[in-house]
Each structure stands twice: as C-alpha cells, then as structure tokens.
ZAVEX-919209 format. One record per residue (C-alpha): residue in one letter; x, y, z. Coordinates in Angstrom, 3 decimals, always signed. Layout:
BEGIN
REC type        x        y        z
REC    a        X        Y        Z
...
***
This chain:
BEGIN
REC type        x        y        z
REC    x +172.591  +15.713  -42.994
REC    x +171.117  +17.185  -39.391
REC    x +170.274  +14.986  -36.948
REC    x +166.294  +16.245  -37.555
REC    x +166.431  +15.467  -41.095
REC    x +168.298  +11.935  -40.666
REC    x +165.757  +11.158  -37.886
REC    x +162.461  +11.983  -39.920
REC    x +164.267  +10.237  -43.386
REC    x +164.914   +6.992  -41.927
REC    x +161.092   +7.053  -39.952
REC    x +159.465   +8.025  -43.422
REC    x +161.277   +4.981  -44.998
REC    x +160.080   +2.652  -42.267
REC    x +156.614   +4.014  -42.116
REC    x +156.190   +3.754  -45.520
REC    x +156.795   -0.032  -45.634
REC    x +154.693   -0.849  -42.649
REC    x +152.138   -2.400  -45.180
REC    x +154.974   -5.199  -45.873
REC    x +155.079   -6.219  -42.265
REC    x +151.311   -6.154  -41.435
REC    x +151.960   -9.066  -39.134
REC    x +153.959   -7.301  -36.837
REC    x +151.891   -4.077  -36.812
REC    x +148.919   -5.276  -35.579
REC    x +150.107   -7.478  -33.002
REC    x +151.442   -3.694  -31.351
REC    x +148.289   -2.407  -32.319
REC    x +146.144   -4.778  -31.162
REC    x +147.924   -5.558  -27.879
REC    x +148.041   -1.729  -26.830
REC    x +144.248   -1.425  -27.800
REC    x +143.462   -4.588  -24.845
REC    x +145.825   -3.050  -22.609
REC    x +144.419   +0.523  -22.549
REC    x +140.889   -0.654  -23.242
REC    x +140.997   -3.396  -19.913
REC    x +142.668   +0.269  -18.265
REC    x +140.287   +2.671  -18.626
REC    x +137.591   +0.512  -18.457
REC    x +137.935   -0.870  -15.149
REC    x +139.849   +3.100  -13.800
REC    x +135.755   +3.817  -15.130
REC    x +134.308   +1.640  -12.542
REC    x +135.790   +3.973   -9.719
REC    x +135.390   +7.306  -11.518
REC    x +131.683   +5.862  -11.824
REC    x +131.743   +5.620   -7.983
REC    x +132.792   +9.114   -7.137
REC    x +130.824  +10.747   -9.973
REC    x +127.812   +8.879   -7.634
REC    x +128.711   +9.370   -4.486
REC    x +129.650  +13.047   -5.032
REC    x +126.951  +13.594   -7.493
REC    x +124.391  +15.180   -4.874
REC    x +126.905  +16.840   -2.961
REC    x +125.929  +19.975   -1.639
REC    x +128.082  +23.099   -0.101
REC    x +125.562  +24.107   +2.706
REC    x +125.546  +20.803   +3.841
REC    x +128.206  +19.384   +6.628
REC    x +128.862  +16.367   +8.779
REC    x +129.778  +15.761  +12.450
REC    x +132.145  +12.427  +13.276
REC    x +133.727  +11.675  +16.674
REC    x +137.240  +13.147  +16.597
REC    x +139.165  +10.388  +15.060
REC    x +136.810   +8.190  +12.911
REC    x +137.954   +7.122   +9.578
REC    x +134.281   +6.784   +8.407
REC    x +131.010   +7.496   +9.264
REC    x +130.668   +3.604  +10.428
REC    x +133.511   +4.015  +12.716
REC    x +132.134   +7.103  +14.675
REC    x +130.650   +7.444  +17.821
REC    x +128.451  +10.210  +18.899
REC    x +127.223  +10.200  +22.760
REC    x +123.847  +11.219  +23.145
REC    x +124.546  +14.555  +25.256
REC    x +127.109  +15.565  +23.013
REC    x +124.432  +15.549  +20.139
REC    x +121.813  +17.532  +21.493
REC    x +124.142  +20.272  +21.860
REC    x +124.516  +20.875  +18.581
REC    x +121.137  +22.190  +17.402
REC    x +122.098  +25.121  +19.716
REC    x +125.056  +25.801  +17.671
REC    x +125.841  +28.988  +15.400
REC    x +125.207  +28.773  +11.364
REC    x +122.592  +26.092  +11.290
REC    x +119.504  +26.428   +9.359
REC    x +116.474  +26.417  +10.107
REC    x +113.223  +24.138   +8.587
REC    x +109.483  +25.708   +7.946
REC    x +108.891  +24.453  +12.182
REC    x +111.060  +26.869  +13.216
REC    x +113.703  +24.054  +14.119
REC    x +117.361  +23.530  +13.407
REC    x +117.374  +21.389  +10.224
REC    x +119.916  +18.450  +12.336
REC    x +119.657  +15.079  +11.619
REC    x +121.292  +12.271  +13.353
REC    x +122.162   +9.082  +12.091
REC    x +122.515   +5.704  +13.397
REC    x +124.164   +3.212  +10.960
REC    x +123.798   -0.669  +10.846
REC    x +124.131   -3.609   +8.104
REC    x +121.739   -6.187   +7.549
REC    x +121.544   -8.986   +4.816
REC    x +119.921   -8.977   +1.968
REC    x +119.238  -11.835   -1.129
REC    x +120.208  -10.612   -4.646
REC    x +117.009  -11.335   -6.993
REC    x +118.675  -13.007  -10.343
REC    x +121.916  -15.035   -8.114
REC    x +120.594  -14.957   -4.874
REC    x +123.440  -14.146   -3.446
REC    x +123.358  -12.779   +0.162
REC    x +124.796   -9.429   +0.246
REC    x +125.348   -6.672   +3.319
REC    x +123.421   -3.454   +2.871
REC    x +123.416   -0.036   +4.781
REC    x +120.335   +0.449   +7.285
REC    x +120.353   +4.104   +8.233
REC    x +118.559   +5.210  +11.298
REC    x +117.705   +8.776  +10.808
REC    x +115.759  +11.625  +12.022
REC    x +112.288  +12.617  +10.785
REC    x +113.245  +15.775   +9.453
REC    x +115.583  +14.281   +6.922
REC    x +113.563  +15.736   +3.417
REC    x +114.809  +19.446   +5.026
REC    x +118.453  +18.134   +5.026
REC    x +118.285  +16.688   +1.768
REC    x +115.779  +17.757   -0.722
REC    x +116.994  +15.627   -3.741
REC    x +114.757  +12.737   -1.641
REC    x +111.732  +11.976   -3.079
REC    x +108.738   +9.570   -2.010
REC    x +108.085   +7.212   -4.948
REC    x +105.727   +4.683   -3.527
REC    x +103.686   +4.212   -0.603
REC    x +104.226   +6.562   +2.456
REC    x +107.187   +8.329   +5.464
REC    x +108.082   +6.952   +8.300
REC    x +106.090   +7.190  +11.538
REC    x +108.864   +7.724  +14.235
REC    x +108.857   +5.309  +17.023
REC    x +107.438   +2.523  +14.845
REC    x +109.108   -0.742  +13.893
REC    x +108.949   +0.863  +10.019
REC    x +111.063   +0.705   +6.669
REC    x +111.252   +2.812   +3.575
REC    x +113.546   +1.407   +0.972
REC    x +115.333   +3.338   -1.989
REC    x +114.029   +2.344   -5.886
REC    x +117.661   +0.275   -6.055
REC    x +116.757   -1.932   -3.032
REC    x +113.417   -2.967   -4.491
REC    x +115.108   -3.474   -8.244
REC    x +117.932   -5.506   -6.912
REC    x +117.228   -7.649   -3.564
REC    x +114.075   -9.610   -2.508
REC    x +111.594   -8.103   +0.409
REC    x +111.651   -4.681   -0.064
REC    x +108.341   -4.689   -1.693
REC    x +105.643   -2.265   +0.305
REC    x +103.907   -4.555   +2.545
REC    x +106.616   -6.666   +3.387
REC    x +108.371   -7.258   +6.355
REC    x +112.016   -7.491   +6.849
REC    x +113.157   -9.706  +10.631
REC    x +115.505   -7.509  +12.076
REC    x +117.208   -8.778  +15.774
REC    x +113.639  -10.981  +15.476
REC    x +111.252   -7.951  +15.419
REC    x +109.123   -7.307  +11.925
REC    x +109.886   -4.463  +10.341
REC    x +107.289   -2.882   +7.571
REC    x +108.049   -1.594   +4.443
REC    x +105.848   +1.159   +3.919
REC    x +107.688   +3.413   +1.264
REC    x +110.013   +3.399   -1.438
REC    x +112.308   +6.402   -2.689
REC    x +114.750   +7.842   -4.974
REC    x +117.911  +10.006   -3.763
REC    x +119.087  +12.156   -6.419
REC    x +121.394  +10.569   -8.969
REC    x +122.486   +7.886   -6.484
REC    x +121.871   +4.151   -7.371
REC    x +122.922   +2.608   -4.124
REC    x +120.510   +0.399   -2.124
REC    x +120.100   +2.369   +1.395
REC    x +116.548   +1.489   +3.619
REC    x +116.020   +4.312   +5.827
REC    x +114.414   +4.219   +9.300
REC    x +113.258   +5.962  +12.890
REC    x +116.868   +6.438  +14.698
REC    x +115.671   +6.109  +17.771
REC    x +113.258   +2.913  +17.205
REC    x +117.051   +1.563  +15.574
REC    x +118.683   +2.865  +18.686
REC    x +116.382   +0.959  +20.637
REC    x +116.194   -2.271  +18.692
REC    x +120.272   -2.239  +18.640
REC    x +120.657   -1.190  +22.158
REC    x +122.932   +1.442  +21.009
REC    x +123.074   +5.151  +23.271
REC    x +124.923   +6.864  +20.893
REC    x +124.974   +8.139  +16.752
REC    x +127.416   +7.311  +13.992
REC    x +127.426  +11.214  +12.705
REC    x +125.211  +13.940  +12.028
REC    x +123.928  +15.874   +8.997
REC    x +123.751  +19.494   +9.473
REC    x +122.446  +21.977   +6.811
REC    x +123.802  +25.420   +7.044
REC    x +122.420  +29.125   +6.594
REC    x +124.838  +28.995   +3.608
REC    x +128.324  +27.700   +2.658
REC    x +130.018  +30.564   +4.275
REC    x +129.033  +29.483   +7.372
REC    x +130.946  +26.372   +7.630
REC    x +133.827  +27.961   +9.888
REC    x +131.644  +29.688  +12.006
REC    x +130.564  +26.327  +13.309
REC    x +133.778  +24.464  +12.908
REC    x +135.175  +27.277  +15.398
REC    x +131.898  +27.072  +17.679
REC    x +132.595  +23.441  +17.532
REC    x +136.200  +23.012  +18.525
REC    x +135.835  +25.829  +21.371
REC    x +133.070  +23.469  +22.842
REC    x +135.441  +21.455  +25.547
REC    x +132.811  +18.940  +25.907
REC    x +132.312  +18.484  +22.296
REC    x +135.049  +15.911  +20.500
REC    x +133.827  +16.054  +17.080
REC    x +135.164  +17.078  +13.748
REC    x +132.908  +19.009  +11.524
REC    x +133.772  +18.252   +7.374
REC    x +132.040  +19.390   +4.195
REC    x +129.772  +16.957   +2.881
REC    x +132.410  +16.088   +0.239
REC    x +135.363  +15.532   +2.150
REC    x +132.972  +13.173   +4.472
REC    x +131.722  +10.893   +1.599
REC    x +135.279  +10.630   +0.499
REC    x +136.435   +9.037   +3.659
REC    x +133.549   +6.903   +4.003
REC    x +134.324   +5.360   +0.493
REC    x +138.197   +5.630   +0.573
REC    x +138.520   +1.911   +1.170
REC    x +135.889   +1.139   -1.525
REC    x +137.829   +3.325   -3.853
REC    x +141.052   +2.362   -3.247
REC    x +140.845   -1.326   -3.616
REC    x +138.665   -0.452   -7.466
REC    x +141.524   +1.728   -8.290
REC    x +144.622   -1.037   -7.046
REC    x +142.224   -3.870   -8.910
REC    x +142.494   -1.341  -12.101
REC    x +145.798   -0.660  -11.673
REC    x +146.938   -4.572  -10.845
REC    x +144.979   -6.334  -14.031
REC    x +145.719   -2.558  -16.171
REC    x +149.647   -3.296  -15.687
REC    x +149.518   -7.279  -16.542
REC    x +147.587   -6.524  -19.619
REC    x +150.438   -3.500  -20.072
REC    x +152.900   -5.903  -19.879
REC    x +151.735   -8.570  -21.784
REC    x +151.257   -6.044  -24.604
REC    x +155.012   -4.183  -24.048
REC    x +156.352   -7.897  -24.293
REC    x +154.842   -8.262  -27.862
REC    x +155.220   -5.072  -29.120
REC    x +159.153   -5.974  -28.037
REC    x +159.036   -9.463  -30.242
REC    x +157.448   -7.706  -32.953
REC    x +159.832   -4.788  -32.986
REC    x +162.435   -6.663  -33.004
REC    x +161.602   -8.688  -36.061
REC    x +160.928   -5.199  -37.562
REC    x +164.393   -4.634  -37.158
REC    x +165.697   -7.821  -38.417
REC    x +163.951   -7.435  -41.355
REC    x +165.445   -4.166  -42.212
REC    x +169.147   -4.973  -41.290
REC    x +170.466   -4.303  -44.479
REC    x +168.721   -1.393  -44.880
REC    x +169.856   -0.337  -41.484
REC    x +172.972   -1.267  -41.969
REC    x +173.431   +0.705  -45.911
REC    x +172.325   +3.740  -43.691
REC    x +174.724   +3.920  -41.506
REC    x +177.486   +3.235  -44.339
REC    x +176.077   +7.056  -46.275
REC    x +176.958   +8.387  -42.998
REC    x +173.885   +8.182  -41.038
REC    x +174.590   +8.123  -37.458
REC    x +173.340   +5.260  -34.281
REC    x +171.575   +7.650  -32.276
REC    x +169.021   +9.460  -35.263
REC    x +168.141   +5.821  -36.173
REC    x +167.568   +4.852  -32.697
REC    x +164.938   +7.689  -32.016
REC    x +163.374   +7.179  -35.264
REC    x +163.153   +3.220  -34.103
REC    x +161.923   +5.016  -30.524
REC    x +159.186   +6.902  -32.822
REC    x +157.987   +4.147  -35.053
REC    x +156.863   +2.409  -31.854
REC    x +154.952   +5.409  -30.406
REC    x +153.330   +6.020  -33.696
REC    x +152.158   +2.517  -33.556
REC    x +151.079   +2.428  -29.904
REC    x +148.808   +5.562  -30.717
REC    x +145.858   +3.942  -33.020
REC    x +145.594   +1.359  -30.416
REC    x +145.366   +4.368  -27.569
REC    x +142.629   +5.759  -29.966
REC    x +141.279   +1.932  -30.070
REC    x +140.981   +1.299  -26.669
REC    x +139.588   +4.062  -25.265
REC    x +136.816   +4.221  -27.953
REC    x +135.716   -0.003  -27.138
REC    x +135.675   +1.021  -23.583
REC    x +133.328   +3.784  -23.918
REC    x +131.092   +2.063  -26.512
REC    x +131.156   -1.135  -24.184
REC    x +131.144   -0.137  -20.643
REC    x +130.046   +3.785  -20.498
REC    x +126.898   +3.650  -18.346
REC    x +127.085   +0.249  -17.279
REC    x +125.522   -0.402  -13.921
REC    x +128.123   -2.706  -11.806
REC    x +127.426   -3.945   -7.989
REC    x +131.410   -4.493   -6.872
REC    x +131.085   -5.283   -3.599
REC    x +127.856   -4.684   -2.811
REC    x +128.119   -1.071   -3.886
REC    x +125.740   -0.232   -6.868
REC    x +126.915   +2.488   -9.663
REC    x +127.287   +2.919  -12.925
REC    x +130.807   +2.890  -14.726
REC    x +131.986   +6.456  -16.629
REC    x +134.534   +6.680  -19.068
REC    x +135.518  +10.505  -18.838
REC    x +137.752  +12.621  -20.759
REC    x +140.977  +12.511  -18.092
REC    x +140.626   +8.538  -18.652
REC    x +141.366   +8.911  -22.329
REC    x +143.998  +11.018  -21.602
REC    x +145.575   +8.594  -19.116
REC    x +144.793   +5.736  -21.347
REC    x +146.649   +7.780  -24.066
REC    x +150.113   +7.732  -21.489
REC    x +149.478   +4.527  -20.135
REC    x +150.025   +3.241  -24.325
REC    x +152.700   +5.984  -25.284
REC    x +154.722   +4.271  -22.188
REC    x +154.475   +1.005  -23.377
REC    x +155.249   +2.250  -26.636
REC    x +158.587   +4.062  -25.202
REC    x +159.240   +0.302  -23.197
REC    x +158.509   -1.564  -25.609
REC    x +160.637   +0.494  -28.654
REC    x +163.659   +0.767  -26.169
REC    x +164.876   -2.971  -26.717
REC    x +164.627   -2.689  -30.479
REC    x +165.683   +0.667  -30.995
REC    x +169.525   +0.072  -29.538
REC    x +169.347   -3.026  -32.065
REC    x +168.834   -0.969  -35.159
REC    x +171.152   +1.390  -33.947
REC    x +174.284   -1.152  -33.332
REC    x +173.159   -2.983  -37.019
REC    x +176.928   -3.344  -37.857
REC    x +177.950   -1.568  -41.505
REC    x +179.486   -4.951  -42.718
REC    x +176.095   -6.066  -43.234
REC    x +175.844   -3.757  -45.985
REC    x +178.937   -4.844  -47.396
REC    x +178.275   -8.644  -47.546
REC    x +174.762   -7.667  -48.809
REC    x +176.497   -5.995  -51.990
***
C-alpha cells in the first residue's frame, strides 16, 4: 500500500469514529474557536483604526513636518520658514485667489467622559481659516465658523456625544481664558473627538512662535515631487514634505503598535492555552486507539503515514473552530465603537483577518498534533499481539 493511500485509510478510520470521542473533539474545537475569535477580534480594533484614520485620505493632499519629527506633535515649524511656503510650486489655489495652506498648531487639553467621567486628553488643533478648501469632507453641523482672532471653539459631533462642555454656548477654561463653543462638525468618516480653533489666537494663548505642520492641497497628485524638490532645494527650509497617508501613519504608529502587540500578547496566551488542550485531548485520542494503532502497523502499515494522518486529524479539527471564531467575532464586535486610549473608532473584522485567523488555528493545530502524532506513530506492534 502507497504511502497516500495508507495515509488517507488510517485518517478515514479515525475520522469516522470521532463521534465516539465527542469529549475530546470539542475541547480542540472549542479552544481554537476562543483563541482565533479573542485574535481577530482584538487585530479588528487596529484595522478599525487605520480603516479611520486613512478613510478620508486624499492624494492631492500633503503635509510639511520639521526634518526629523516622528509625528505631527513632535514638529516644529518656525514662523519664517512657514510663510515661505505659499510661494512654493504645485500648490492650489482657493476661490480668493490664495494658496489653499493651512497651518496647524497642536495642543491637548482635558476633557470629562459623560457616562464614567473619566478625565481623558483630547487633540486641540489650531488651524487656519481656510481649512474647508483643504479639506472638503468638513461639514458645519450646528451653530457657526470660527471668527479668527477670537477666543472661539468648534467641536466635532464625537466631542459633543462623548465628553461634557462641548455643547454650543459653552465655554471651555483654557490657560484661564473662556473659550466659546460656537459650532459643531463632522469630518468625513472619522469618529475621533478633535475641537478646532484660530491658530494664531492658540499661538497666542500658548505663547508658542512656531507650527506643528502644515496641510497643503496640491494642483493634483502629480505634483507632489515638484514641491518635494522645490522644498529640499530651499537651504533655509528644513522640512520634509509626505503624502497625507504616510503622515497619518506616523502620527498613529505608536497608537497602532501598542493595539497590535496587546492583540498579539492576549491572541498568543489564548493560542496557547488552546494548543495545550488540543495536546491533552490528542493524546487521549491516541490512547484510545492503541490497539488499533498498533494492529496497523502489524499489516504492514508504516510510522511515518500514521503520523501525518495523526498531523491531519488535528488540522481538520482546528478548522471548524477557525470557521467558529472568525464568524463570533464578526457577529460580536464588527462595527463596534471602542475609545482605547482616548482614541475613538470603530472595530472591523475584514477579510485578511479571517484569513490570518484561519493560520493562526491551522498552527496550533500543526503544534498541537505534533506531540500526539510521534505517539501513534511509535504505538509498539506487541500491543496488538497481547490484544489478540
């Protein structure tokens, strides 16, 4: 008999008296199906973060840090430096005839959750008044714009549904001055709390004399080297000019990173809580089938067909709970808003997550079938004989 047809014999027999050991079987099933399901479910939480942080994204649209900066919060943009730019090549320009440039300062301020009242830090963005040319997914819900120069707020639709005092009328104490909220907003697909107001009343407020970055929208995407180059060959200028992409990337790579090592960390505890069982109850799979085993290899079968079929068994069985997992963590956490951190999006269970989830239980199948597998396949053939 081939190796092929000694391999799929001896899986056939064992698959066919998987109803006998029911016990066994679901504790693989079941522990695979926690372990891929805890996975991809919390993997979702930062796929749900990039799908919202890129989800506005646009390719005429580029940002300006100080040479250096890891993040928009850790750039510094002189004022000088600045105003140069709207004189730069490839920029587009707004229905006034002016470049469409916007500069941003960036500051955190406190804020009380509404259900825990919890205190949490929130983004304050200083920013120019010409900031609906630069991004035209913003859109006035309530109340009114800014008035530059004034001690004003306008607060996005998250802000108001999540934290106290962002109501219009209400004033927010910042560095003891009141600030107004006269407007609330919505920004695309983006559910992150961000209050927007006058740079240079922040500027003032803070005492700061220079920008964290600056938004620049271009005549189109092909323009984006032609003022990189104009850029760099400026020896006064010490900036670095990135798609609007790449920039949002850095500015969440810490946020993203510590989701996807918290995803990772709890994923590969549950993973090896579940390889540890599926080991026990492969094992007593094998036990239970020693003389069988062990009659096999006395007709001539040979260690290393029943091994793989032993191997296969335990794939087979980690699959359904693949199959399980993924589908609880898409019926229970697919569109769920979460606030890690501060950080408000919703959690997305996408197709390349099943697939992982898939790997991540075909693994611990493969780990967990190994033990067992060289156990059936040293099942002495004396067994057989004392069984007869």
């Amino acid at each position: 008999m081939t190796f092929v047809r000694q391999v799929f014999a001896n899986l056939r027999v064992s698959l066919s008296g998987l109803a006998l050991r029911f016990g066994p079987v679901m504790t693989i099933v079941i522990g695979v199906t926690c372990a891929v399901g805890t996975l991809v479910s919390m993997l979702a939480m930062g796929t749900g973060a990039r799908e919202q942080e890129l989800g506005d994204v646009r390719a005429d649209r580029v940002v300006l840090t100080s040479t250096g900066a890891r993040s928009g919060a850790q750039s510094s943009i002189p004022r000088d430096e600045a105003r140069t730019i709207r004189d730069m090549p490839g920029i587009r320009r707004g229905a006034n005839g002016e470049p469409i440039v916007v500069f941003q300062s960036l500051v955190f301020v406190e804020a009380r959750r509404r259900v825990t009242g919890a205190r949490l830090n929130f983004p304050l963005l200083g920013i120019s008044p010409n900031v609906t040319e630069y991004e035209p997914e913003f859109r006035l819900t309530a109340g009114r714009r800014l008035q530059p120069g004034l001690h004003e707020l306008i607060a996005s639709s998250p802000c108001a549904r999540q934290f106290t005092g962002f109501e219009i009328g209400e004033r927010r104490s910042l560095r003891g001055s009141g600030w107004l909220i006269v407007g609330q907003f919505v920004q695309g697909h983006s559910q992150q709390c961000v209050v927007y107001a006058d740079v240079d009343a922040i500027m003032t407020e803070f005492g700061r004399s220079s920008y964290n970055q600056i938004g620049v929208m271009l005549q189109s995407p092909a323009q984006f080297e032609t003022l990189r180059q104009a850029v760099s060959a400026a020896p006064a200028l010490h900036l670095e000019v990135q798609r609007e992409a790449q920039a949002l990337a850095g500015n969440f790579r810490d946020v993203n990173g510590l989701l996807d090592f918290v995803s990772y960390f709890v994923g590969s505890i549950m993973a090896l809580g579940a390889t540890l069982g599926a080991i026990n109850s492969l094992y007593a799979m094998v036990d239970s089938r020693r003389r069988e085993l062990a009659t096999l290899r006395a007709i001539g079968y040979s260690p290393l067909p029943i091994l793989v079929s032993v191997l296969c068994e335990s794939l087979l069985l980690a699959i359904p709970g693949a199959m399980l997992g993924v589908a609880l963590a898409w019926l229970l956490f697919n569109g769920l808003s979460a606030s890690p951190f501060g950080y408000s999006f919703q959690l997305s269970v996408t197709p390349h997550l099943a697939v992982l989830g898939a790997l991540w239980a075909l693994a611990m199948g493969l780990m967990g079938g190994a033990l067992p597998a060289l156990r059936a396949a040293r099942v002495p053939v004396t067994t057989a004989l004392r069984a007869t």
